[in-house]
C-alpha positions as CSV (number, residue, x, y, z in Angstrom):
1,X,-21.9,-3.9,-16.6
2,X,-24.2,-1.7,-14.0
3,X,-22.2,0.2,-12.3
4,X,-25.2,0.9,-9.8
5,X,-25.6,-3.0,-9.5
6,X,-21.5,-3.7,-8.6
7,X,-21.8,-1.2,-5.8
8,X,-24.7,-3.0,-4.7
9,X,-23.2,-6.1,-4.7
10,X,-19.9,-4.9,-2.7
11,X,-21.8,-3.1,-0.4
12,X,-23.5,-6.1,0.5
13,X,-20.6,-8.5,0.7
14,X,-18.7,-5.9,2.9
15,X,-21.7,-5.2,5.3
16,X,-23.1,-9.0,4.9
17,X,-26.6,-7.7,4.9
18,X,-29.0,-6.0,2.2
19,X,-30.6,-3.9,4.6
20,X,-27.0,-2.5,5.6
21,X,-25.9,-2.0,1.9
22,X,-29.3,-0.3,1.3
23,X,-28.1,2.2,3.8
24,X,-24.3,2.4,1.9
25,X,-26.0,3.1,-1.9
26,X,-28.6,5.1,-1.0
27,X,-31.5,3.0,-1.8
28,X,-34.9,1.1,-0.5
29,X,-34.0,-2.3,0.1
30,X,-36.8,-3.7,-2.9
31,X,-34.2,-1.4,-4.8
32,X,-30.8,-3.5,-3.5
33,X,-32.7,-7.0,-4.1
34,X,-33.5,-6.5,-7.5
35,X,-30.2,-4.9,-8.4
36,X,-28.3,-8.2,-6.9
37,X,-31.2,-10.3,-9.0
38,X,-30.4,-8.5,-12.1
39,X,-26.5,-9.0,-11.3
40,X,-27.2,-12.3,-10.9
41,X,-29.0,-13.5,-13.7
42,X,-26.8,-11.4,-16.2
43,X,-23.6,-13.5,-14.6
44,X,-25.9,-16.7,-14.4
45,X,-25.1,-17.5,-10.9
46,X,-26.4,-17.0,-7.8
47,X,-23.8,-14.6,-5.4
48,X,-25.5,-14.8,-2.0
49,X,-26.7,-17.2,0.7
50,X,-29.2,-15.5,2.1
51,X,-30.6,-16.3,5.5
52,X,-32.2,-14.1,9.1
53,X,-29.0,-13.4,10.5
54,X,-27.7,-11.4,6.9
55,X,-26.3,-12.6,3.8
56,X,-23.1,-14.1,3.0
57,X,-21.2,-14.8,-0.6
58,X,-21.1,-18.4,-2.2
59,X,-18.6,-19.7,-3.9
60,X,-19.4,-17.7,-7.3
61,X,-19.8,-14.4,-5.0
62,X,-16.6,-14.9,-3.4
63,X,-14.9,-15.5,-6.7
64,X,-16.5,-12.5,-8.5
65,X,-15.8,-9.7,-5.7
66,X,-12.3,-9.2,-6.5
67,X,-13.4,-8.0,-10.0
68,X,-16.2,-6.2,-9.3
69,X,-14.0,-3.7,-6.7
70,X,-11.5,-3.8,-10.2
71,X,-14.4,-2.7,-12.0
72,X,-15.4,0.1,-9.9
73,X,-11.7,1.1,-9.5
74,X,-11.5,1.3,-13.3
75,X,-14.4,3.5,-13.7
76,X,-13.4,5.9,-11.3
77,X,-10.2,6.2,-12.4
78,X,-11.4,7.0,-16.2
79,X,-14.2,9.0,-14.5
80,X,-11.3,11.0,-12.7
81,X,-8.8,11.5,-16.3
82,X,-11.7,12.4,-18.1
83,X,-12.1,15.4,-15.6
84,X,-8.3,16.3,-16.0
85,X,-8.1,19.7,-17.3
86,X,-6.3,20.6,-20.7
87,X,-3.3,22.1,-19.7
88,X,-2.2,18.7,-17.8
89,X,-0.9,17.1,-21.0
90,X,0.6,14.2,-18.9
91,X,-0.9,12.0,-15.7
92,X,0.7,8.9,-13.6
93,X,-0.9,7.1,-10.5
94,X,1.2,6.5,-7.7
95,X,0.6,4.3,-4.6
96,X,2.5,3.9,-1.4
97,X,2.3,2.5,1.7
98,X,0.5,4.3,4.6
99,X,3.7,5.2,6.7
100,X,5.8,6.1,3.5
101,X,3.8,9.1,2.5
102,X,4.7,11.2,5.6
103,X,8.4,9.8,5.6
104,X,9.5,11.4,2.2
105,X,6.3,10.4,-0.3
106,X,5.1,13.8,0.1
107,X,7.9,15.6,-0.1
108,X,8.9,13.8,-3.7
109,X,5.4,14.0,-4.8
110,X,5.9,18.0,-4.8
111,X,9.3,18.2,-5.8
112,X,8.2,15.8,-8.9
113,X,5.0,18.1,-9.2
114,X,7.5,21.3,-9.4
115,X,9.6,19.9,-11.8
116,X,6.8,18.4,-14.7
117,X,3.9,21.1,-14.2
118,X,2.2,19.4,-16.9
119,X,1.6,16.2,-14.9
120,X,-1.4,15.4,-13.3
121,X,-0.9,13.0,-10.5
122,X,-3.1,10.8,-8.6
123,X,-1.9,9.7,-5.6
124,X,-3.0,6.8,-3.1
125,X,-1.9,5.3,0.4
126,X,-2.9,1.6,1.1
127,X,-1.5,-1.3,2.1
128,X,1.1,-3.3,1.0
129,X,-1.4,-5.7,-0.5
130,X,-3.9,-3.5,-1.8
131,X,-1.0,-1.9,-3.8
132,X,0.0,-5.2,-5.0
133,X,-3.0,-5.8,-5.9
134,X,-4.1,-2.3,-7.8
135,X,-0.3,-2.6,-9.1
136,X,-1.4,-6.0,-10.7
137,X,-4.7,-5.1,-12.0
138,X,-3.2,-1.9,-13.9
139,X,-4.9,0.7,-11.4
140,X,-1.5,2.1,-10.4
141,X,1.1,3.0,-12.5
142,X,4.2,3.1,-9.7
143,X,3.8,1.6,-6.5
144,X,6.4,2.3,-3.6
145,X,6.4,-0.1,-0.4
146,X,8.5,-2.3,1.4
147,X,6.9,-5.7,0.4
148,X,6.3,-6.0,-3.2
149,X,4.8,-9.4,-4.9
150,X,7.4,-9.4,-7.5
151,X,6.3,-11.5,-10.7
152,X,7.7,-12.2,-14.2
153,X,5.9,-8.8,-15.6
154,X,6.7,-6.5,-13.4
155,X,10.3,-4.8,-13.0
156,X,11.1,-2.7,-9.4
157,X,14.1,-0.2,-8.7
158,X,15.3,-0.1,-4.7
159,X,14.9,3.3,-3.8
160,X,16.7,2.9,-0.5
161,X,17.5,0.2,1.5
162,X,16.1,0.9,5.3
163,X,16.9,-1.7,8.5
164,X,14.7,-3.6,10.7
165,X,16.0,-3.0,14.6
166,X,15.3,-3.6,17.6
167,X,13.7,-1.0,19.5
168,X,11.6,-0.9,22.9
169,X,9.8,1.6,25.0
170,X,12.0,2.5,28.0
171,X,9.6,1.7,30.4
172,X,10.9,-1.6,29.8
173,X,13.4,-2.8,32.2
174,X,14.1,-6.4,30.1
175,X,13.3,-5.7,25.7
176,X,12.5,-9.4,26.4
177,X,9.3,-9.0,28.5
178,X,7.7,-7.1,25.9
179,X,8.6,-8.5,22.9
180,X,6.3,-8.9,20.3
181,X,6.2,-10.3,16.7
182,X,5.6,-7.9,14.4
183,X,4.6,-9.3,10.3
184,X,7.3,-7.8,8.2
185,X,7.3,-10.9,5.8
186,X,7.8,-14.9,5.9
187,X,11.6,-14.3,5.0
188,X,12.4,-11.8,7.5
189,X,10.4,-13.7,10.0
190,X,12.7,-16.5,9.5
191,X,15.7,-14.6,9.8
192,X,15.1,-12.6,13.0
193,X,13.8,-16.2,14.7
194,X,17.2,-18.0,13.8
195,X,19.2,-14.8,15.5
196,X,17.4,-13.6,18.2
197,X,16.7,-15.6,21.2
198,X,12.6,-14.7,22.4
199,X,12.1,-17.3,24.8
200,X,9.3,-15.6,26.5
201,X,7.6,-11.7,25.4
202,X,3.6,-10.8,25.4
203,X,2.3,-13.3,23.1
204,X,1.1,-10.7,20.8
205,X,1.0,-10.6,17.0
206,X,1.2,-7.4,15.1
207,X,0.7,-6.7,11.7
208,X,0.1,-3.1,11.4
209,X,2.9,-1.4,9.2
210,X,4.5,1.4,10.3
211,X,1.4,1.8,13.2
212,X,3.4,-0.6,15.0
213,X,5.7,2.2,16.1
214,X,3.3,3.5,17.6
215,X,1.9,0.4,19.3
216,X,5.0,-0.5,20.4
217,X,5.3,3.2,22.2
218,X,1.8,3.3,23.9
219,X,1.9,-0.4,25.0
220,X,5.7,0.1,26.4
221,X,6.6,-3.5,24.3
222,X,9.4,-4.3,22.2
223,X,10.1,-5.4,18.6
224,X,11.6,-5.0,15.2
225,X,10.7,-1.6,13.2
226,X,12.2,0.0,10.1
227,X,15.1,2.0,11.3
228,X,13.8,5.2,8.8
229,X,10.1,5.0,10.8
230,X,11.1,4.7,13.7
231,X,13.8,7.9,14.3
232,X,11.7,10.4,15.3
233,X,10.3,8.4,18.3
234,X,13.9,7.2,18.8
235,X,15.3,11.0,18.3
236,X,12.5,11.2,21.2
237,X,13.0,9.1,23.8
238,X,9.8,7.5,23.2
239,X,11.5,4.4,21.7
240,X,15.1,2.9,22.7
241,X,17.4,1.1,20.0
242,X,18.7,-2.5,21.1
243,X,22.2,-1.7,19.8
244,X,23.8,-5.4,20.4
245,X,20.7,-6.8,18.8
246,X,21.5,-7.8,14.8
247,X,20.0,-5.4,12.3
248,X,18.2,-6.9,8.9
249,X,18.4,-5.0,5.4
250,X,14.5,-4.0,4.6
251,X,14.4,-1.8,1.2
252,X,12.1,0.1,-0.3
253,X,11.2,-0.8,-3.4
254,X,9.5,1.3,-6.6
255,X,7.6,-1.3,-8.2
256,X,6.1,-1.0,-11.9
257,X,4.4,-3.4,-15.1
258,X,6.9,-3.9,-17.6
259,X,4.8,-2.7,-19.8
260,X,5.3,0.5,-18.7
261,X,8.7,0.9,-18.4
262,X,9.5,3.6,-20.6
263,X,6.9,5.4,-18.7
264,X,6.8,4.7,-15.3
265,X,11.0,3.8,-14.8
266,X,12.4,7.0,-14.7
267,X,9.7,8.2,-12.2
268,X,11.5,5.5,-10.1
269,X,15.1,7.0,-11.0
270,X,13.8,10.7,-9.7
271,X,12.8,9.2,-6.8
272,X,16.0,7.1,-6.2
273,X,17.6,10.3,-6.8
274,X,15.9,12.5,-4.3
275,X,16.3,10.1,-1.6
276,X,20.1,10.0,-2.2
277,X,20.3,13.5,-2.0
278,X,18.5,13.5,0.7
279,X,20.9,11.4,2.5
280,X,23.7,13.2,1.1
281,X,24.7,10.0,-0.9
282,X,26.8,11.4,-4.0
283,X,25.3,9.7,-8.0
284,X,26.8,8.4,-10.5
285,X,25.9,9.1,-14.0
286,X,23.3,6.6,-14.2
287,X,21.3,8.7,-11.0
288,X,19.9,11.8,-12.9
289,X,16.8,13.7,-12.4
290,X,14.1,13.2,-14.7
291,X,11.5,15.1,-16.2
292,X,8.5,14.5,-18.2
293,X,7.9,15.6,-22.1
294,X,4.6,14.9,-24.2
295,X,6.0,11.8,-25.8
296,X,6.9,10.0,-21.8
297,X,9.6,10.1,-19.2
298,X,13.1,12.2,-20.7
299,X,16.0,12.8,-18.8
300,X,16.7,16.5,-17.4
């Protein structure tokens, strides 16, 4: 496959316009049309609707984008290892969520680095769906978030279990004025609507991650937050904890393909590990730090 013609055709599904792609790839806009007709006629299907106002994906476009961003994902990556000098004699991928990287992803991805030298380590921040998805498609080895699509071949380790509160900004004199409903998940969603009583609140939606701290903070509104995201604002003053409001368990899960296991599993011990001690939480002999030989994953 082109790899010149599958930018093409994201660029113009995400702009909705040849003349706008034309601008993202670098190239005359003759130069976008007949890359998207060659693209075309090698799948045997036509991929846009074309009309004055842009262009738009048809049924066959719609269904190819997903593997055309794989496709470019996968060439990138290869493009990346290829480049991976020769004393790295090991590599991983790891993705996390946005607001766990500054929380304690950073930290572990240089204590991990420290420890196995001989790792080379991509890592990536997205969203809880892009990771499921890049987790699914084989373009991340480990991913580490708080809502993981959990299927038949995949296998996860909790790496610590946070809490969804209550918190509001205390320019609030009533939580309740300023409640608002923040996505955490269908199940969660469910159980925070059979134990909390929100007759009333803004009206507002959020589904923003860990952002929503911060929303919640500038927009002096109330709702429920990871306990871990939320202390520095609450150490602050900037946010107030509802303390006769129920609490949910939210964990943090380290999420990996089966396949992988031998791999990718004890990356998720070490990290289990380093959050225990960094909560002062004493292990067990099945909680050991891990390092990396030639042959995989060995314990230290």
């Amino acid at each position: 496959m082109d790899l010149a013609q599958l930018r093409t055709f994201v660029a113009a599904a995400e702009t909705g316009s040849f003349l706008a792609a034309a601008a993202v790839v670098h190239a005359s806009s003759s130069a976008v049309t007949e890359r998207i007709a060659a693209l075309e006629h090698r799948l045997g299907a036509r991929l846009f609707d074309r009309s004055r106002k842009g262009c738009s994906l048809t049924a066959a476009g719609e269904a190819f984008l997903p593997r055309a961003r794989t496709m470019m994902s996968v060439w990138d990556i290869s493009r990346a290892e290829a480049a991976i000098p020769p004393q790295f004699t090991d590599k991983v991928r790891i993705g996390g969520q946005f607001s766990l990287w500054p929380s304690f992803l950073i930290d572990w991805s240089e204590h991990l680095r420290e420890q196995n030298p001989q790792l080379a380590m991509t890592l990536i921040a997205g969203s809880a769906n892009r990771l499921n998805r890049d987790l699914g498609a084989g373009l991340v080895d480990l991913a580490i978030l708080y809502k993981p699509q959990l299927g038949p071949l995949l296998e996860a380790r909790k790496v610590f279990t946070d809490r969804l509160v209550l918190v509001h900004s205390p320019q609030l004199e009533r939580w309740q004025d300023g409640w608002v409903d923040i996505d955490w998940g269908e199940d969660l969603r469910m159980q925070i609507a059979g134990s909390v009583d929100l007759v009333g609140g803004s009206g507002v939606q959020l589904d923003l991650g860990g952002l929503a701290i911060r929303w919640l903070e500038d927009a002096k509104a109330a709702g429920y937050v990871p306990q871990h995201l939320a202390q520095q604002a609450l150490a602050a003053g900037r946010l107030i904890a509802v303390d006769d409001m129920p609490s949910f368990d939210f964990p943090v899960l380290a999420v990996w393909h089966s396949a992988q296991s031998k791999r990718v599993e004890p990356l998720a011990c070490s990290l289990a590990d380093f959050m225990a001690q960094a909560a002062g939480v004493p292990h067990d002999e099945t909680s050991q730090s891990y390092a990396l030989s030639s042959i995989g994953f060995t314990r230290a």
